[in-house]
N, C-alpha and C positions, 0 to 999 in steps of 0.2 A: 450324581452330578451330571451335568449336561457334555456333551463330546463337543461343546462346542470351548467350554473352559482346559478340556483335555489338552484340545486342539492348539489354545493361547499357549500351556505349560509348554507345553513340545516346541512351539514355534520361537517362542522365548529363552528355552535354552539351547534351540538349536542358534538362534541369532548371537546369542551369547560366544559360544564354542565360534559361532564365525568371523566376530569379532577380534576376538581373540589367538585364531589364527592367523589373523591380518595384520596383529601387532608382531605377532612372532616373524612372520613376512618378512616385515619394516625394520626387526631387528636384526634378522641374519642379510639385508641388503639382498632381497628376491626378488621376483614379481609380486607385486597383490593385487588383493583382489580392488576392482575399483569401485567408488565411492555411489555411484551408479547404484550397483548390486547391496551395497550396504545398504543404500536406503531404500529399496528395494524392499529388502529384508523388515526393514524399518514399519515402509509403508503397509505391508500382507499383516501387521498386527505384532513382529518384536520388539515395539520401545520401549519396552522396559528391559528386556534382556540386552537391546545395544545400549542403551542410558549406563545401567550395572557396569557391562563392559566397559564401555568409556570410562567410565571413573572408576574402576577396580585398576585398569591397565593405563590408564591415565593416556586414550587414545582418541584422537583427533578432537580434543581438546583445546588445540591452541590454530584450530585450521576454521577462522570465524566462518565462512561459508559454508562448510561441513555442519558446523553448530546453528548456523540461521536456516538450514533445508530439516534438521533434524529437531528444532526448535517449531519450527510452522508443521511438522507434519504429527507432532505430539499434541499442539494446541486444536489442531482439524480434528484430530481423532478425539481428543475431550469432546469439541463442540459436535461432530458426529453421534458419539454413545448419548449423549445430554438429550437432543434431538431426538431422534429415535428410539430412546430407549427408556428414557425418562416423562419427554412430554408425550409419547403416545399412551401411556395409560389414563 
């Protein structure tokens, strides 16, 4: 397999894990991490490991700005791989 699908696994549960700590954050009244960095994480290729997250921990789910930056940036990266990856052959 290619180091580039390695690269998604990793990236994706590392997003996962930081998601995840962000809710634990949230729930002992911490700092977190900000929304910034999460989509961040989002945009370098974890949306599917912050998606997971979101709805295993039922987190930033009910914060519609959160969900319309993390909604455009899942729909950009379809239309990206589509592009690219599909119509170039």
């Amino acid at each position: 397999m290619s180091i580039l699908f390695y690269f998604f696994i990793i990236l994706n549960c590392l997003t996962f894990l930081v998601t995840a700590y962000d809710k634990l954050l949230a729930i002992k009244n911490k700092r977190r991490i900000s929304e910034r960095n999460l989509l961040l994480t989002t945009v370098i290729g974890g949306t599917i490991g912050s998606g997971l997250a979101m709805l295993v921990f039922r987190h930033k789910t009910s914060k519609m700005s959160f969900l319309w930056k993390f909604f455009l940036i899942g729909i950009l990266q379809v239309f990206i791989v589509y592009f690219y990856v599909i119509k170039s052959k």
